[in-house]
DOPAVEX-762329 format. One line per 4 residues: number of its first residue (from 1); their letters; for each residue x, y negated, z of C-alpha. Coordinates in Angstrom, 1 decimal, always signed. Last residue first. Layout:
<pts>
NUM	A	X:Y:Z ~ ...;
</pts>
This chain:
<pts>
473	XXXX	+6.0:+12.5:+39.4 ~ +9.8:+14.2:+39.1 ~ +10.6:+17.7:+40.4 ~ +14.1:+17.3:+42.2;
469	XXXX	+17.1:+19.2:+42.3 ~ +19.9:+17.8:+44.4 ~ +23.9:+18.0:+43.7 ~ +25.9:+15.0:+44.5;
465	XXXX	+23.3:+14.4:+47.6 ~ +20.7:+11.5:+47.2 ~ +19.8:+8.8:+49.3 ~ +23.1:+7.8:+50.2;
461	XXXX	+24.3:+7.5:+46.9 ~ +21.0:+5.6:+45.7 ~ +23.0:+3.2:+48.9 ~ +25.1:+1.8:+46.7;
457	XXXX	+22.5:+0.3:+44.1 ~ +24.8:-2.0:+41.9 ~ +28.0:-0.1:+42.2 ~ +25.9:+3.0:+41.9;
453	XXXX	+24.2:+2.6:+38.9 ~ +27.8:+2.0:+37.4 ~ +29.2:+5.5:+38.7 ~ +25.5:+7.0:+36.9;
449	XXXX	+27.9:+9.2:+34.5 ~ +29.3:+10.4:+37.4 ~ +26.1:+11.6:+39.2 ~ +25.8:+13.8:+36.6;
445	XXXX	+28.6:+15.4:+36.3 ~ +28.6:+16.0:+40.0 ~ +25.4:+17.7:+39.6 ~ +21.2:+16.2:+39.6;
441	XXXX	+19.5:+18.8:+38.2 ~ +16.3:+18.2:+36.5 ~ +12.3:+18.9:+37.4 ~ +9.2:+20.4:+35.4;
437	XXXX	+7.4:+20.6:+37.9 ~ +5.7:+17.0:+37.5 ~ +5.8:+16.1:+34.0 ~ +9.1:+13.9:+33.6;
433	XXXX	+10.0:+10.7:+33.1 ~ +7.3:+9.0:+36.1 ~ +10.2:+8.7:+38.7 ~ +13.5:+9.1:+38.6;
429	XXXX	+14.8:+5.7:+38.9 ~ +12.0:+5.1:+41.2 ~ +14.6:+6.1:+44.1 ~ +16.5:+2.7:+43.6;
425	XXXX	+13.1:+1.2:+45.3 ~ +10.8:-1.4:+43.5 ~ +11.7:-4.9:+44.1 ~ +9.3:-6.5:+46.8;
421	XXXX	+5.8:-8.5:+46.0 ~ +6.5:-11.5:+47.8 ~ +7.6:-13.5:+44.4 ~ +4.6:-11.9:+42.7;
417	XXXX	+1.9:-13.9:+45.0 ~ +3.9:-17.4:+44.6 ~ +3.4:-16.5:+41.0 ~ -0.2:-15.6:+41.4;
413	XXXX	-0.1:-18.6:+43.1 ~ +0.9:-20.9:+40.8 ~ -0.7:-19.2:+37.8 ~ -4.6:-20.1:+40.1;
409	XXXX	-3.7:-23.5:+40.0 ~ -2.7:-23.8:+36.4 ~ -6.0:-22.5:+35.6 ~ -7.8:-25.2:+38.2;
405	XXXX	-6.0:-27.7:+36.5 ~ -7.2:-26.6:+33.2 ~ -10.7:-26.2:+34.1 ~ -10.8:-29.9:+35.3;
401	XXXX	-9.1:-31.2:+31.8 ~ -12.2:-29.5:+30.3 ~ -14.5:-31.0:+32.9 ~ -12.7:-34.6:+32.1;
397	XXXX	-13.6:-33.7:+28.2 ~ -17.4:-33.6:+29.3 ~ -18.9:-29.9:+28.3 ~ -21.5:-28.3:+26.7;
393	XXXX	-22.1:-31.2:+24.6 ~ -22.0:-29.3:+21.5 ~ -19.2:-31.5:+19.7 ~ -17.3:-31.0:+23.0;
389	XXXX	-17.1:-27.3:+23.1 ~ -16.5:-27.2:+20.1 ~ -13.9:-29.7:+20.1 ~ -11.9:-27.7:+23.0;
385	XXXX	-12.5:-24.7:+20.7 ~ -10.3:-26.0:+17.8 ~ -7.8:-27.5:+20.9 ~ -7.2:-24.1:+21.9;
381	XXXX	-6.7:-22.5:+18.9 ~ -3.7:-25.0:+17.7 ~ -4.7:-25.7:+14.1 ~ -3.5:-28.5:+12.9;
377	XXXX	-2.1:-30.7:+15.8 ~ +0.2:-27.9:+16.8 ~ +1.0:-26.4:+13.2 ~ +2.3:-29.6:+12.7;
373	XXXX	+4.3:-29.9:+16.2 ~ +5.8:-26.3:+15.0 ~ +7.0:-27.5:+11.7 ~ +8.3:-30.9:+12.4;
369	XXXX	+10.5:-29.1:+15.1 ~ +11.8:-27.7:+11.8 ~ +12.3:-23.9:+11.3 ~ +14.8:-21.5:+11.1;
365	XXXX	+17.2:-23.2:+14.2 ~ +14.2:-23.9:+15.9 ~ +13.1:-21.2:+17.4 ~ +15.7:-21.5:+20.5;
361	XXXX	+15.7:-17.5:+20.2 ~ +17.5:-16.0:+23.4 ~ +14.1:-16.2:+25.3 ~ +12.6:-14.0:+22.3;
357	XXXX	+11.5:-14.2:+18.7 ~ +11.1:-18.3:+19.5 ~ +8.4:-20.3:+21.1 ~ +5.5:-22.0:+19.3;
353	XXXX	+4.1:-18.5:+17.8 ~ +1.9:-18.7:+14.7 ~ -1.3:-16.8:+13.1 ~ -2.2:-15.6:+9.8;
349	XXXX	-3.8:-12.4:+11.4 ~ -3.5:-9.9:+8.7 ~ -6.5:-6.7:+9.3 ~ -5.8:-3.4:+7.6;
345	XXXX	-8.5:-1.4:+7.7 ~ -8.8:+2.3:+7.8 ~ -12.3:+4.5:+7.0 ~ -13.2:+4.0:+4.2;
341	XXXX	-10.9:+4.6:+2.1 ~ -11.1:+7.9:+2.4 ~ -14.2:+8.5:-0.3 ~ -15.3:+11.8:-0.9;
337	XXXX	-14.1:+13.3:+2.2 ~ -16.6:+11.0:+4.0 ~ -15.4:+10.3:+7.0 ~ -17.9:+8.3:+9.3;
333	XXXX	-19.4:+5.2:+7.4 ~ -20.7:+3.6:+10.3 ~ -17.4:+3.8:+12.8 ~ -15.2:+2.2:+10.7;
329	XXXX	-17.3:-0.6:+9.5 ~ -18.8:-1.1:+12.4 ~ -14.8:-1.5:+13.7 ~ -13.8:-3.5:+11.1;
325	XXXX	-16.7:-6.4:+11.3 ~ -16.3:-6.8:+15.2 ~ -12.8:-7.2:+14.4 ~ -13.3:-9.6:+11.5;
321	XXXX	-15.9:-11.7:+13.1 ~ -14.1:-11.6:+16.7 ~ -10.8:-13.4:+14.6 ~ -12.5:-15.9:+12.7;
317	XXXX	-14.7:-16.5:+16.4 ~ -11.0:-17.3:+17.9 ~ -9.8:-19.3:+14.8 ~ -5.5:-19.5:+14.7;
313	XXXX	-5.7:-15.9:+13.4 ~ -7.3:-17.1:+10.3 ~ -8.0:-13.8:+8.8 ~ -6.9:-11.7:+5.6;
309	XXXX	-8.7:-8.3:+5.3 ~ -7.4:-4.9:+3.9 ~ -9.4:-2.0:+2.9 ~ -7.2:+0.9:+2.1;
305	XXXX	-5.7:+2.2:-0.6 ~ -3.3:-0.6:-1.4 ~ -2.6:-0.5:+2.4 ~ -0.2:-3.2:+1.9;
301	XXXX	-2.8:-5.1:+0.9 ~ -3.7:-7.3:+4.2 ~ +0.5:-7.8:+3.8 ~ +0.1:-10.2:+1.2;
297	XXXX	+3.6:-11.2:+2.0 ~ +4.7:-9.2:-1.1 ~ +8.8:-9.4:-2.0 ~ +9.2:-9.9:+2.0;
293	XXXX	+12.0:-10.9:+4.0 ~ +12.8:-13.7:+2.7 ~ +9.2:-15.1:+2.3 ~ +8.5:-13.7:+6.1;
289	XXXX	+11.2:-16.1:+7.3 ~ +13.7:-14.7:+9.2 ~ +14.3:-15.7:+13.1 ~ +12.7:-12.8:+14.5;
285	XXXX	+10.6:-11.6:+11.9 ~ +8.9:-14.9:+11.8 ~ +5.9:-16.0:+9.4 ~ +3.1:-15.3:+12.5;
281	XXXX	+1.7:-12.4:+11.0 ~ -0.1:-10.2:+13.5 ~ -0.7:-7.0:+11.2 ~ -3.9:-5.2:+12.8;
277	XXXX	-4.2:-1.7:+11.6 ~ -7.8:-0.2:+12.3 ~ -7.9:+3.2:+13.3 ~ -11.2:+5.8:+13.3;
273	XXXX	-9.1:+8.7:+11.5 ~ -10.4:+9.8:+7.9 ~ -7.1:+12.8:+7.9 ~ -5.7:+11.7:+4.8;
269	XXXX	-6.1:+8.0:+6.0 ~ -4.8:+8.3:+8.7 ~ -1.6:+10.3:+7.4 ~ -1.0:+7.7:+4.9;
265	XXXX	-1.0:+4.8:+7.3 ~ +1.4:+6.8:+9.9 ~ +3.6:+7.2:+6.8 ~ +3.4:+3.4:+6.0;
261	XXXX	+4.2:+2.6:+9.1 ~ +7.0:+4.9:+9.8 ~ +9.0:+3.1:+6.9 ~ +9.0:+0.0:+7.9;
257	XXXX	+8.1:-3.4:+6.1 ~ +5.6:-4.5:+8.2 ~ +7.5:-4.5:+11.4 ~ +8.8:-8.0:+11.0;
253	XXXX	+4.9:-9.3:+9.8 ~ +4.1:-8.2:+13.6 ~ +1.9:-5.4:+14.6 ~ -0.6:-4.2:+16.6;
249	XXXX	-2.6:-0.9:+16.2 ~ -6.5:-1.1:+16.9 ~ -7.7:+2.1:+18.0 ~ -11.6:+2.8:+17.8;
245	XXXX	-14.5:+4.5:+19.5 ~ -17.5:+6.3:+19.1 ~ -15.5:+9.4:+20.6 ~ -16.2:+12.4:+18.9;
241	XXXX	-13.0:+14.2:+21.4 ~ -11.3:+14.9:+18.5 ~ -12.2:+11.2:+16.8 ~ -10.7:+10.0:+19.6;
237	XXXX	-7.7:+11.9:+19.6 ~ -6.9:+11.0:+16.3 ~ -7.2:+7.3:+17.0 ~ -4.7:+7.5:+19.6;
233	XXXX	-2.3:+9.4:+17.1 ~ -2.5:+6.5:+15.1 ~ -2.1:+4.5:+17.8 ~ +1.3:+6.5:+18.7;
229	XXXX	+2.2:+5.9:+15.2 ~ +1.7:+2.2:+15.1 ~ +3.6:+1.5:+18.5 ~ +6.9:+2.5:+16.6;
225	XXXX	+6.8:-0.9:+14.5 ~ +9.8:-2.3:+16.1 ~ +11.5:-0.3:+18.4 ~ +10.9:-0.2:+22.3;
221	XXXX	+7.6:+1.0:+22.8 ~ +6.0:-2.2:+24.2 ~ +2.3:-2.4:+24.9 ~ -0.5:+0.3:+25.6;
217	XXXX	-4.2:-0.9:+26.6 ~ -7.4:+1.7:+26.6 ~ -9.0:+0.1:+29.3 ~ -7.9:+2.7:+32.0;
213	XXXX	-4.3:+2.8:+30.6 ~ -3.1:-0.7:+31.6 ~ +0.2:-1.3:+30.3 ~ +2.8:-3.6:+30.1;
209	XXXX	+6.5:-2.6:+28.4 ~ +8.3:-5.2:+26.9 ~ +8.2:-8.1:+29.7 ~ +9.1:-5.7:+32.9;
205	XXXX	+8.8:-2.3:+32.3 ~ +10.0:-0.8:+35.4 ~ +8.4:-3.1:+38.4 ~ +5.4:-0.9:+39.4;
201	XXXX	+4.3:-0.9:+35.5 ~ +1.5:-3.1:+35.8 ~ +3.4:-5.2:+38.5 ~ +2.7:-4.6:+42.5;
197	XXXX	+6.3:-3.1:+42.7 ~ +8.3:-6.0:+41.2 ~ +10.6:-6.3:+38.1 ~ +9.7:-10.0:+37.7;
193	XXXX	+8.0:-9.7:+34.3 ~ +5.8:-6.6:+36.0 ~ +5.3:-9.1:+38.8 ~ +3.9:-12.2:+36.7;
189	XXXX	+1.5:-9.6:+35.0 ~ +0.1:-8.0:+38.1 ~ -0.4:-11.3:+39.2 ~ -2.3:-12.2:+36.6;
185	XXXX	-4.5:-9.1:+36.3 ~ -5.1:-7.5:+33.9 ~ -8.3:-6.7:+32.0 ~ -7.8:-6.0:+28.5;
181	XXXX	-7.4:-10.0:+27.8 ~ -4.8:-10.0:+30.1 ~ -3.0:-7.1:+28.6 ~ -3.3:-9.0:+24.9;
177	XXXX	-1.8:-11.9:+26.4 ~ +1.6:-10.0:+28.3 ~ +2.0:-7.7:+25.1 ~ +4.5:-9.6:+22.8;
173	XXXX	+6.4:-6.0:+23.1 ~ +4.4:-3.9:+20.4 ~ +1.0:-3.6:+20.8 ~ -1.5:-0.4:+21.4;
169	XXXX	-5.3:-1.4:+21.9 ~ -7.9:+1.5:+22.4 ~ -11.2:+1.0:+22.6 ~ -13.3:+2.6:+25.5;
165	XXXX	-12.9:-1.7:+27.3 ~ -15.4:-2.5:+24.3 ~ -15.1:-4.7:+21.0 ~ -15.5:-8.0:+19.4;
161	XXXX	-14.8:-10.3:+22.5 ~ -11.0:-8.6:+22.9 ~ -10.5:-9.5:+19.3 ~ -11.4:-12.8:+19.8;
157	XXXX	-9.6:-13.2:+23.2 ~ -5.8:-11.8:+21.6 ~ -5.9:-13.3:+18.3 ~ -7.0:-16.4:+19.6;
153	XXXX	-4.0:-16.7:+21.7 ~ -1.2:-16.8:+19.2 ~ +0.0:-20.5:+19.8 ~ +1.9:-19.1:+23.0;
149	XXXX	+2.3:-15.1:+22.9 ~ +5.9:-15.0:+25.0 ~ +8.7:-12.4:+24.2 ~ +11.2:-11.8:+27.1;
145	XXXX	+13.7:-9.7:+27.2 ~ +16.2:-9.1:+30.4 ~ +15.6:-11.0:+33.4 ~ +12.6:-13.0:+34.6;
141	XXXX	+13.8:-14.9:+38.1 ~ +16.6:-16.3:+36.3 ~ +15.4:-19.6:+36.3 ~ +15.3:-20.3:+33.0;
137	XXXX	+13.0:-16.7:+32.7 ~ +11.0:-18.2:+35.5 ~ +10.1:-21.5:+33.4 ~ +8.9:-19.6:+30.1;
133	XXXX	+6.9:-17.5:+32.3 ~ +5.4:-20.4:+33.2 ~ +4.5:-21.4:+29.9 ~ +3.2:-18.2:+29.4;
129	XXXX	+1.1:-17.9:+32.1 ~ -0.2:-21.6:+31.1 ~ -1.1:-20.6:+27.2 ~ -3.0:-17.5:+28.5;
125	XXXX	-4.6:-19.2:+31.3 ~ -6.2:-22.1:+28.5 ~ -6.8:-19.4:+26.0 ~ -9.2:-17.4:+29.1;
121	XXXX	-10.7:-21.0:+30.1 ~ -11.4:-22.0:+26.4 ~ -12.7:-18.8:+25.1 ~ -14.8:-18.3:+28.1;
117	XXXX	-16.4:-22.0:+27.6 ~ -17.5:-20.2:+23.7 ~ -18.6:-17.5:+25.3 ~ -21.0:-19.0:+28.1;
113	XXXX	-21.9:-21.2:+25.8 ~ -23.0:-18.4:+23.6 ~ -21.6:-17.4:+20.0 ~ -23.1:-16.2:+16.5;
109	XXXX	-20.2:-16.2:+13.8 ~ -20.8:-17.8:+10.2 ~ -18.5:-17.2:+7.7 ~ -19.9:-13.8:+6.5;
105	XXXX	-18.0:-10.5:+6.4 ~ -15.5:-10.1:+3.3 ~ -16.9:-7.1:+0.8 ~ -14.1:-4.7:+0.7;
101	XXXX	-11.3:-3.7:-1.5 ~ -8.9:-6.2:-0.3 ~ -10.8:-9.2:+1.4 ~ -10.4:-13.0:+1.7;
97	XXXX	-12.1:-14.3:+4.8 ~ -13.3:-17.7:+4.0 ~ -11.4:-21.2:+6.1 ~ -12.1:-22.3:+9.8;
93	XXXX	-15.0:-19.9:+10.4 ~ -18.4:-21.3:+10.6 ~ -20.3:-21.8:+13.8 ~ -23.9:-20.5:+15.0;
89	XXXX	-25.2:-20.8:+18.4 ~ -27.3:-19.0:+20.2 ~ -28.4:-19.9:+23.9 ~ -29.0:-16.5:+26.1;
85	XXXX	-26.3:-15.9:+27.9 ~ -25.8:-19.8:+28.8 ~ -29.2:-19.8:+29.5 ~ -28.8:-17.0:+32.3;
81	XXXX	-27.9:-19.7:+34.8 ~ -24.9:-19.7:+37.6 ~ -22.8:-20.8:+34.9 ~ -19.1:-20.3:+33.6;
77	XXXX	-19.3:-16.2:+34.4 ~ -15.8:-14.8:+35.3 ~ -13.2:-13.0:+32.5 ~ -9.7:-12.8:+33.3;
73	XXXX	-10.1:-10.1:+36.6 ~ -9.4:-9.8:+39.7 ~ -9.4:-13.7:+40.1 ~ -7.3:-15.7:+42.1;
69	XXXX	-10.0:-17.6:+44.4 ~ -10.3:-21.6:+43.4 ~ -11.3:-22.7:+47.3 ~ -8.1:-25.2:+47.4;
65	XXXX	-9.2:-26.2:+44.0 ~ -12.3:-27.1:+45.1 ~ -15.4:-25.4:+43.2 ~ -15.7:-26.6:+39.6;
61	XXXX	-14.8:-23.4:+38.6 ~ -17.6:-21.6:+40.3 ~ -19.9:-23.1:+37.8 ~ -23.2:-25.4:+38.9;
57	XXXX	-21.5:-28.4:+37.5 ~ -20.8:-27.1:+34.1 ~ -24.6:-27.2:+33.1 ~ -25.4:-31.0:+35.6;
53	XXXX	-22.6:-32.4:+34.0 ~ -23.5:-31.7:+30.0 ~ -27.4:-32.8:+31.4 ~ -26.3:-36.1:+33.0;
49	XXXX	-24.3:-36.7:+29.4 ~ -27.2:-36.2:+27.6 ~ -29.0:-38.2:+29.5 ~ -26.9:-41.1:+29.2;
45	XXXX	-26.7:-41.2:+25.8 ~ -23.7:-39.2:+23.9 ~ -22.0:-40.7:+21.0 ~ -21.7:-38.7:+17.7;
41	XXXX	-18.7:-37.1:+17.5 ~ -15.6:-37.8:+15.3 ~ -12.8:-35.2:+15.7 ~ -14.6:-32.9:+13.1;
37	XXXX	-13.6:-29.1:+12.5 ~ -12.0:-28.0:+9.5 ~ -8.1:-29.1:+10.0 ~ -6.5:-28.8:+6.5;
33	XXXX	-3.9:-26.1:+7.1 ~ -0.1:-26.2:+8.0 ~ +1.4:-22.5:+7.6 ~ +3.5:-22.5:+4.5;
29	XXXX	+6.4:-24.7:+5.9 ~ +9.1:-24.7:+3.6 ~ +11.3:-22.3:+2.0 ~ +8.6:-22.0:-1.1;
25	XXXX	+7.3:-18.8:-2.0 ~ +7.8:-17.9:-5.3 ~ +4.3:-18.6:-7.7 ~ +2.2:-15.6:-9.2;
21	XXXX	-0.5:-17.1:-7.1 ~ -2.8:-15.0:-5.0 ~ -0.7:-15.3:-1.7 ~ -1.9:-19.0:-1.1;
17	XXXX	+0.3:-21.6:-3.3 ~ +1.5:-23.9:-0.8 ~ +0.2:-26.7:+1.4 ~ +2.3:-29.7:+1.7;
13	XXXX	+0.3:-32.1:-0.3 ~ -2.6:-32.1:+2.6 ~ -5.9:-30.8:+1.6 ~ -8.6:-33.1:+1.9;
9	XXXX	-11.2:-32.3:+4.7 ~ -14.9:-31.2:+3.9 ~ -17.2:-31.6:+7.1 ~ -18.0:-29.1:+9.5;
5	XXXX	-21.4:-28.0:+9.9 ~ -22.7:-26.6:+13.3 ~ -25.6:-24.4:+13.5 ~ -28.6:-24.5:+16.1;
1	X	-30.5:-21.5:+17.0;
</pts>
């Protein structure tokens, strides 16, 4: 087992007081923190760097790009050898836990090569797809909203590396990450945010609404914070069926501050229900800052009387330590009437997006440029694994840049891929809203209110009768 140590950096001036202080928030930057990890690294000898080649050589990544298949799924073994499996190592978390009535789990995360490479590849997609997506929206070829996940990745493939595909996972609408994590596919993503037929959602969701019910994965649901309910609810029917299983409910600091959170909190609790509330706070409810929007941005104890946790969000193996860490937690002490605390965590992800709220959001009207190319050099969770990866010689920096292009190859044509995929017929209108046999009737009324429908898709007119009864699904 070999551990790595990182070395003590100064603090810079700018930091503020943490949430512990009795001190106001100040209206500037809150979210730069001293960079942990080392960018000095002892210099390799030639053998070294034969055997670093020789590890990532025998991957299927280094294959020709032309031969770079699109991939079924995120995930894909880096080495055609089970050391990579079976190597331990040991890192430290960025900066300590800090814990609400509860013990904080230890800083030090075991890992694999084969994890720690995956963390980087699957990041590395992430950031591309939604970059490119990014690109499409300008382009008109993504319509309506679009939120994108950039600078939040380690949230999504550390919490996805602490738990099983039984879990449940229910988001609000910056989903497209968390769904590719769960399983999805890219082109399945690309399609759904181009209104196609082979998207996640056959076309009807587009950007807020992805889902992927056989691993347990539920995004959008239109209002802001009404995905925390429905996990709830999630959670109770897992602990009805005695499943050994766990809902994590996803939501941003904007949503923390509603009403029907708190109430679906209470009513967990009450009832010892196996969910675990994970409060994505990257300092933007849209384009507010949380410290004006927000008397306590301490939202980890919101719960009050629940175990909450405070995690660096920006720290992939930060974030599988506390998720990993909730859900044993959850599922070993079992409800105990006695004491229903428990049972529900509250998890806050101090993480950050690069974009704005939405495509309409420039992001930078709130917050300095200086800001977000800070938080960039800082702590971007991409480039705090890149130097892991380097600082154990599991990997040449050239091979990293070789992953990359190889990830940006396989977004291209999963985009090309979408952009054949064909618009999903005016007849799917109907479909999936209603539980088959139970159908409506279409009558003139109807079909007037839909006059604008009509001007766009003239020929639904055609398809459909003024008065039809239909059973939808």
């Amino acid at each position: 087992m070999r551990t790595i140590s990182k070395p003590h950096i100064k603090q810079p001036h700018h930091q503020i007081p943490t949430v512990h202080t009795s001190q106001p928030p100040l209206p500037r930057s809150p979210f730069l923190f001293p960079h942990h990890g080392s960018s000095r690294r002892k210099k390799k000898n030639p053998d070294q760097e034969t055997m670093a080649v020789r590890r990532l050589s025998s991957s299927s990544l280094l294959t020709s790009p032309s031969k770079s298949p699109l991939l079924p799924l995120l995930r894909r073994p880096f080495s055609s050898s089970s050391d990579d499996d079976k190597t331990v190592l040991t890192v430290e978390t960025s900066v300590p836990f800090t814990g609400h009535r509860i013990d904080p789990p230890s800083r030090s995360v075991e890992t694999t090569p084969k994890e720690l490479l995956g963390f980087f590849r699957d990041m590395s997609m992430m950031r591309r797809m939604e970059i490119a997506a990014d690109s499409l929206y300008k382009a008109k070829l993504i319509r309506g909203f679009c939120h994108l996940y950039d600078g939040q990745e380690a949230v999504a493939v550390g919490m996805e590396s602490a738990i099983t595909k039984k879990d449940c996972i229910i988001t609000a609408y910056r989903d497209h990450c968390i769904y590719l994590g769960r399983g999805g596919t890219l082109l399945e993503a690309f399609a759904e945010l181009m209104g196609r037929t082979a998207g996640c959602s056959k076309g009807k969701g587009g950007s807020m609404h992805f889902y992927k019910k056989d691993s347990g994965f539920f995004g959008g649901h239109g209002i802001v914070g009404a995905q925390v309910p429905l996990g709830c609810g999630l959670a109770f029917a897992q602990k009805y069926n005695k499943e050994d299983t766990v809902t994590f409910a996803m939501y941003g600091d904007g949503a923390a501050n509603q009403g029907q959170l708190f109430e679906a909190l209470n009513m967990s609790a009450l009832w010892d229900l196996p969910a675990i509330l994970v409060c994505e706070n990257n300092h933007y409810g849209m384009g507010t800052a949380e410290w004006r929007a927000a008397k306590s941005p301490a939202y980890y104890k919101r719960g009050d009387y629940v175990p909450g946790l405070k995690v660096d969000g920006m720290d992939a193996f930060a974030v599988k330590q506390a998720c990993k860490f909730a859900k044993e937690y959850a599922l070993k002490n079992g409800p105990i009437p006695s004491d229903l605390t428990k049972l529900l965590d509250i998890l806050e992800m101090d993480t950050y997006r690069y974009h704005g709220h939405s495509m309409s959001d420039p992001g930078s009207s709130y917050r300095t440029r200086d800001e977000i190319s800070g938080v960039r050099q800082e702590r971007d969770p991409i480039e705090r694994i890149r130097k892991l990866v380097l600082s154990h010689e599991l990997a040449t920096a050239a091979e990293l840049k070789e992953i990359e292009k190889l990830v940006r190859k396989e977004v291209d044509e999963a985009i090309a891929q979408a952009k054949e995929s064909p618009m999903p017929d005016p007849s799917e209108l109907f479909t999936n809203v209603y539980v088959k046999g139970y159908g409506v009737e279409v009558n003139d009324l109807f079909m007037s209110l839909l006059t604008p429908f009509l001007c766009v898709f003239p020929s639904f007119a055609n398809t459909y009768p003024n008065q039809i009864s239909f059973s939808l699904i």
